[in-house]
C-alpha positions in Angstrom: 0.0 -7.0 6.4 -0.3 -3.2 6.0 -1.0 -3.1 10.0 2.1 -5.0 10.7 4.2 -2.4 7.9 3.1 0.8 10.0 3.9 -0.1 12.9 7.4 -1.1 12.0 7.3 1.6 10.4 6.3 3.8 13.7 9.0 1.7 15.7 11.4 2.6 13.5 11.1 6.1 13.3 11.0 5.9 17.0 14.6 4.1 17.2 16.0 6.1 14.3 14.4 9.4 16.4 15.8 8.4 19.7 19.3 7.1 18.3 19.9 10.1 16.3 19.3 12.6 19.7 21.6 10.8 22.2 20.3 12.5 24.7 17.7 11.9 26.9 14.8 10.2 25.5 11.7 12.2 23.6 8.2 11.5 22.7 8.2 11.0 19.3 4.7 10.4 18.6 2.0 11.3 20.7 -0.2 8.1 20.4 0.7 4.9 21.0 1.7 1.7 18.8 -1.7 0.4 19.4 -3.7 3.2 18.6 -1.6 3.4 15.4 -2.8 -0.3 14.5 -6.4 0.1 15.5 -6.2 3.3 12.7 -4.9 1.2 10.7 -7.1 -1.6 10.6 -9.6 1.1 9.8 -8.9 2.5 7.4 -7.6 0.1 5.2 -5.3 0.5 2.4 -6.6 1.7 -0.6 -4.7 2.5 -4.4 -5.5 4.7 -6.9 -4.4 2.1 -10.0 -4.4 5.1 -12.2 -1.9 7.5 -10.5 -0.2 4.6 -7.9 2.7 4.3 -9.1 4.9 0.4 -9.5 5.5 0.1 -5.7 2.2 1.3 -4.6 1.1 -0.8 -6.9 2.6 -4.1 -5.1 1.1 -2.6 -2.0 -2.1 -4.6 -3.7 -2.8 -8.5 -2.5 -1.0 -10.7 -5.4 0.6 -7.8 -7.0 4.1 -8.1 -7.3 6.9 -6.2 -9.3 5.7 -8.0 -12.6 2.5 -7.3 -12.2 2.5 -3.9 -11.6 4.8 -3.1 -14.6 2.2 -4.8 -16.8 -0.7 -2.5 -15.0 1.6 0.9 -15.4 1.7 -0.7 -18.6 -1.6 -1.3 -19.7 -2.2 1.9 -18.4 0.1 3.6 -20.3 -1.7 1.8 -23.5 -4.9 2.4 -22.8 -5.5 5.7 -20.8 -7.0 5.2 -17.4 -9.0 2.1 -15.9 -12.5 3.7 -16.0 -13.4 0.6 -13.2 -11.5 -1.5 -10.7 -12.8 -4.6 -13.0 -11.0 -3.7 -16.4 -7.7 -5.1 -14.2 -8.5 -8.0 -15.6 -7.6 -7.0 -18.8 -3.8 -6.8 -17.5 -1.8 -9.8 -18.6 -1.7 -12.2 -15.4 -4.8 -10.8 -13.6 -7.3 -13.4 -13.9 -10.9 -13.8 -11.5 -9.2 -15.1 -8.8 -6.7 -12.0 -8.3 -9.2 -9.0 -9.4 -11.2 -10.5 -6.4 -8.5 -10.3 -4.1 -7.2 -6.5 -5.2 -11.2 -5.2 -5.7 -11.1 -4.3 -2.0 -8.1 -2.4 -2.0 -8.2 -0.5 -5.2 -10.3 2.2 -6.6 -10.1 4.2 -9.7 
């Protein structure tokens, strides 16, 4: 998923990039689309879930708008997560999910 976002996110930089010249066409990026997804793949995504803020925060598998309010939440409550585990603390993070985000997350 995060592959697929950068590099529509490098294709459209490229577009915007050779749209907004009209001219003749420019390297915009100096390495291609597939080195940009082999970096990707690794190194994978990861969130700080005590300075991400909400949308970073959905970035995380099974994390949507709801769920990260109630983590910025919770936070806010709180103080900081001291581990990646007290997420299941947060209203509508149960086993299942934690396992899901623990890869992706760090504190």
């Amino acid at each position: 998923m995060v592959s697929f976002a950068v590099v529509l996110l490098l294709l459209g930089g490229a577009l915007y990039a050779s749209r907004f010249s009209e001219g003749r066409p420019q390297v915009v990026y100096s390495f291609s689309l597939e080195e940009a997804a082999r970096e990707a793949r690794e190194e994978p995504l990861v969130v700080d879930i005590n300075t991400a803020d909400a949308e970073e925060l959905e970035e995380l598998p099974e994390v949507g708008p709801a769920t990260a309010e109630a983590i910025i939440e919770y936070r806010l409550a709180n103080g900081p997560f001291r581990t990646v585990e007290e997420l299941e603390e947060v209203p509508g993070i149960g086993p299942a999910t934690l396992e899901q985000i623990r890869p992706f997350a760090t504190v």
